[in-house]
C-alpha positions in Angstrom: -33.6 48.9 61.7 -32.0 48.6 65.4 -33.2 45.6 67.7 -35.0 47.5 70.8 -37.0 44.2 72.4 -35.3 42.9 75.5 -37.9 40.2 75.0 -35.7 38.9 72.1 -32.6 39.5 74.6 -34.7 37.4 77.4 -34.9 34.9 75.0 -31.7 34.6 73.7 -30.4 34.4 77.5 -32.9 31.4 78.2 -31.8 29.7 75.4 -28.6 29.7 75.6 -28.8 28.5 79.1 -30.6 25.7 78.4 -28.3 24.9 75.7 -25.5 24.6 78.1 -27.2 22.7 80.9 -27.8 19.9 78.2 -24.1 20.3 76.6 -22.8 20.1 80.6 -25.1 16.9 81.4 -23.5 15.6 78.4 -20.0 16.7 77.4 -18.1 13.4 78.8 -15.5 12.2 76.9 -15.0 15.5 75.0 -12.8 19.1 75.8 -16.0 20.9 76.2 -15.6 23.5 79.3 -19.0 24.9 80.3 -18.9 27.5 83.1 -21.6 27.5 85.6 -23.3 30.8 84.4 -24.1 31.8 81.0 -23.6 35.7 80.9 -26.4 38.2 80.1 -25.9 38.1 76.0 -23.7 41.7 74.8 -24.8 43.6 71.5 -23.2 42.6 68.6 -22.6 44.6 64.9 -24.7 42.3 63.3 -28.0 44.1 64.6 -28.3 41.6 67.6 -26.4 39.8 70.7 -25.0 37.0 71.6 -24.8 34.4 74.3 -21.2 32.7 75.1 -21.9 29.2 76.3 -18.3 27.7 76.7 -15.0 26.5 75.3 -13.0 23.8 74.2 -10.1 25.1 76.6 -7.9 27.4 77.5 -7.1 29.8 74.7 -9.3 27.5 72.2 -12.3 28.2 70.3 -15.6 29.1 71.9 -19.1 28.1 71.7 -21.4 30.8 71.2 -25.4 31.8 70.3 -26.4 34.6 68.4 -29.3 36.5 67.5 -29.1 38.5 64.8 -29.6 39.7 61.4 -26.6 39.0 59.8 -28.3 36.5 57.3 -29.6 39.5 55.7 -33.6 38.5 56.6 -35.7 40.6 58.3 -36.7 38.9 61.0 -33.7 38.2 63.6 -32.2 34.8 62.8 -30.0 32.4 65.2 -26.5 30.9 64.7 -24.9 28.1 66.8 -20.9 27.7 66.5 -17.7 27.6 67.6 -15.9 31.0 66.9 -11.6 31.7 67.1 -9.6 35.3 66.7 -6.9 32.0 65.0 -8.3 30.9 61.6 -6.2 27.9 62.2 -8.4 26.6 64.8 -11.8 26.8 63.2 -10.3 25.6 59.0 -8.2 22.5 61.7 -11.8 21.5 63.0 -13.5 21.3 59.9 -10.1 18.8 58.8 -11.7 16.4 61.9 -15.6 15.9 61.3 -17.6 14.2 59.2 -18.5 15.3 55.7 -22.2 16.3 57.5 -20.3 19.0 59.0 -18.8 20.3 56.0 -19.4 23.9 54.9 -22.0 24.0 52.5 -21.2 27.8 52.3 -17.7 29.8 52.6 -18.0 33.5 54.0 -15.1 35.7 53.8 -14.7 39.7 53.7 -16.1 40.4 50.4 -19.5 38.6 51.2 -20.5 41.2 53.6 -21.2 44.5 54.0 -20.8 47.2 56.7 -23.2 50.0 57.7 -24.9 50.9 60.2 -24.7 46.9 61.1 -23.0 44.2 59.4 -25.1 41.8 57.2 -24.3 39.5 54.2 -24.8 41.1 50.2 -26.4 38.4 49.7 -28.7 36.4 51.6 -28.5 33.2 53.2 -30.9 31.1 50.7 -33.9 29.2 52.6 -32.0 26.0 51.8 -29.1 26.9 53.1 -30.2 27.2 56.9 -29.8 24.4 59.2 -26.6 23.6 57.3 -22.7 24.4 57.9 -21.0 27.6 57.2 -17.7 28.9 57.6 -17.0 32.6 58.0 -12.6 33.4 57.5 -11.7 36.9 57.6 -8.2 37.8 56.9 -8.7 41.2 58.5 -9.7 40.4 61.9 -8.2 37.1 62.2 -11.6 36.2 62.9 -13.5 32.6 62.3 -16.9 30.9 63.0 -17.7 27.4 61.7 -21.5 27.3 63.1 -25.4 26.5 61.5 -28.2 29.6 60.8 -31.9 28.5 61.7 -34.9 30.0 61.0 -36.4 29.9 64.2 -38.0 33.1 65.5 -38.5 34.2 69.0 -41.7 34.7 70.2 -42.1 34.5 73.7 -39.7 34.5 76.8 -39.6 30.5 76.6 -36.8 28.9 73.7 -37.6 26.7 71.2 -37.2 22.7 72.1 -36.3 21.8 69.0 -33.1 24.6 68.3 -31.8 23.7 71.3 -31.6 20.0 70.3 -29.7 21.1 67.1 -27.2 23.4 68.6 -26.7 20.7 71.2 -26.0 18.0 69.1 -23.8 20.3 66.1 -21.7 21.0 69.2 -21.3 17.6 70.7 -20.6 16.1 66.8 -18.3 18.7 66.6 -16.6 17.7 69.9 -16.8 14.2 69.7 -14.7 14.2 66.2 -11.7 16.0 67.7 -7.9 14.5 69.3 -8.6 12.4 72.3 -12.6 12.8 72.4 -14.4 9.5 73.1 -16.9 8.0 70.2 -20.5 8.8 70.9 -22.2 5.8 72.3 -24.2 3.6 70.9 -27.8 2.5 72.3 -26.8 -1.1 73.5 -30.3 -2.8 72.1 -30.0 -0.9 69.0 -28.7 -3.3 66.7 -29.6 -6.9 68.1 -29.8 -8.2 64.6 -26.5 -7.0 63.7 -23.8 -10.4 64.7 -20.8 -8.0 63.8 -20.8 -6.4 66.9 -17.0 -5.3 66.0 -18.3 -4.1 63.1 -20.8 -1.5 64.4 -18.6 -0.2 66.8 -16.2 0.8 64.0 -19.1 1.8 62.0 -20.3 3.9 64.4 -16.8 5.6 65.3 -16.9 7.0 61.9 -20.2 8.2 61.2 -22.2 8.6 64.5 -24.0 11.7 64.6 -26.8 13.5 66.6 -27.2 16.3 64.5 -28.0 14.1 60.8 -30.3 12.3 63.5 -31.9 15.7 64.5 -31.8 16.9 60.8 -34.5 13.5 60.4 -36.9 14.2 62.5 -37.0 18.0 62.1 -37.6 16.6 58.3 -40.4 14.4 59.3 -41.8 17.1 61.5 -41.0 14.7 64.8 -43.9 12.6 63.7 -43.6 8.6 63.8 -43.7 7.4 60.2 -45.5 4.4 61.6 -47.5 4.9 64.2 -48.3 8.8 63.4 -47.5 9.6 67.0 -46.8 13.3 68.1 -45.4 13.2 71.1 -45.5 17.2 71.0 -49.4 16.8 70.6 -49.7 13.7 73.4 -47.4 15.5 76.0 -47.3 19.2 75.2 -44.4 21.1 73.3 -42.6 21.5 77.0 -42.1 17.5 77.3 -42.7 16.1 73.8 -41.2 18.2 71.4 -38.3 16.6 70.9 -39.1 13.1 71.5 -38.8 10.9 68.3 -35.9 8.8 67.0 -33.8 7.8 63.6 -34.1 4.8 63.1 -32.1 3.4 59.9 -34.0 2.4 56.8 -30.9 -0.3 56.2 -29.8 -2.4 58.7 -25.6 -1.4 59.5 -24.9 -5.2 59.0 -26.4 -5.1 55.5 -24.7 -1.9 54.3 -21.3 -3.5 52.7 -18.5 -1.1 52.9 -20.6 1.7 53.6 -19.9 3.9 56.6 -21.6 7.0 56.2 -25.0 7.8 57.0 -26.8 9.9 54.4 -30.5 11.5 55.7 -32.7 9.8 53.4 -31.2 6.4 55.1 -33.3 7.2 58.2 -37.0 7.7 59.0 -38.2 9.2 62.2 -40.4 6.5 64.4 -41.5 6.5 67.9 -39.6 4.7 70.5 -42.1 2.2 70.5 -41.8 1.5 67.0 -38.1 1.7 67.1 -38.3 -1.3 69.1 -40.6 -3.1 67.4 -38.5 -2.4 64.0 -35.6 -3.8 65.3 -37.3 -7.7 65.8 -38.3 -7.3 62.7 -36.6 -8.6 59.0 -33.9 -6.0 58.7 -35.2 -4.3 55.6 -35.9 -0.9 54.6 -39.5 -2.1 53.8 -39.8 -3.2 57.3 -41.4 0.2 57.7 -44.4 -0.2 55.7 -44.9 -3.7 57.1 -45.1 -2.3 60.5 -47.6 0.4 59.3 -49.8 -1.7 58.3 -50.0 -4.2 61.0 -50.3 -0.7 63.0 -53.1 0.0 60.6 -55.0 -3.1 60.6 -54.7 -3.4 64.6 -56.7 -0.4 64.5 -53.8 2.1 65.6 -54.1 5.5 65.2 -52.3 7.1 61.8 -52.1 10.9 61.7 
């Protein structure tokens, strides 16, 4: 089956662009090069196109979108990565980021097939979308390290929420590599927290958007305590993606622990978030809140 729908191609194009206008707003303190213009997305041999967004410099890897049907689904799928004709670059990356960015799946030459378009043998599993995977191919030289997601294009307007993933996996990616700056930290986030020292190092080591973004996709950006949709109060085009991780265990109480797992966070509302954070530190600081929510006659989805 060929792709024929310049809708899909529209799509792709739109996407990617708004992509890069969030990954220019915010590439600071990383080696992130974004050109002005996103090109018009080329075919590709996996039944698709895709959209280059950038680089991390001169003769470095690049930052690409596709949208395809290499995953061997039906229904076109996207991928967000960083891509190299130098396996080195792509297998030195994955040496630098955090164990959340760790292939979950290895591709190489043998896992594919090649016909009238190239497509895994076998299929990219449901639970293995949203996570890590790294394609090596000793024949072209070729490497990707990038995430699949389900998302399917329906209309000439992208999807809010992809573009939050593929713009945080980038800026994890960038942040964890020689000479990038640590990802900041929101400066009334941990008032409880007297170590101040402590959750700056914390942070250094750990700190990522996309386990963040993984939460609240999880939680379907839905306030665990309040039951606010901010997708349903403001519309998909404003509130989609408007939520926050908030952590279940205070970073002060976590020992010699450094690394964020997702079932340490819960999605909340901003407002919430707050709130959380003047409250005892614990992870059943959550439920207390609810119900104060609840009893004040607050609205629970």
């Amino acid at each position: 089956m060929k792709t024929t729908n310049s809708l899909t191609k529209e799509w792709l194009h739109i996407t990617a662009n708004t992509v890069a206008d969030q990954l220019r707003a915010r590439r600071a303190g990383t080696r992130l090069y974004i050109p002005r213009v996103v090109m018009v997305p080329t075919p590709t041999d996996t039944d698709g196109w895709m959209a280059e967004i950038g680089n991390l410099g001169k003769k470095q890897p690049q930052l690409g979108i596709w949208l395809d049907r290499f995953t061997g689904h039906r229904d076109l799928k996207l991928y967000v990565g960083f891509f190299s004709k130098e396996t080195k670059q792509i297998t030195s990356i994955i040496k630098r980021v955090s164990r959340n960015l760790w292939p979950v799946r290895k591709l190489r030459e043998a896992d594919i097939e090649r016909g009238d378009f190239t497509v895994m043998k076998r299929r990219l599993a449901r639970g293995e979308f949203n996570a890590p995977v790294l394609e090596t191919y000793a024949e072209s030289g070729k490497a990707f390290l990038g995430i699949f997601d389900s998302t399917r294009p329906t209309t000439a307007t992208n999807n809010p929420r992809f573009c939050e993933r593929a713009v945080e996996f980038f800026l994890d990616v960038a942040h964890s590599l020689p000479g990038a700056k640590s990802r900041k930290v929101e400066p009334d986030a941990y008032l409880r927290c007297e170590n101040r020292k402590w959750v700056k190092a914390h942070f250094g080591r750990e700190r990522s958007g996309l386990l963040a973004t993984d939460c609240k996709k999880r939680d379907g950006y839905v306030c665990k305590v309040c039951g606010a949709s901010f997708a349903k109060i403001y519309g998909e085009a404003l509130g989609a993606t408007f939520a926050e991780a908030h952590h279940l265990k205070p970073l002060g109480q976590q020992g010699n622990k450094v690394r964020t797992e997702l079932d340490d966070l819960v999605t909340v509302c901003a407002n919430c978030h707050r709130m959380l954070h003047r409250m005892d530190g614990k992870p059943e600081d959550v439920k207390k809140l609810r119900a104060i929510v609840e009893k004040r006659g607050g609205k629970r989805s």
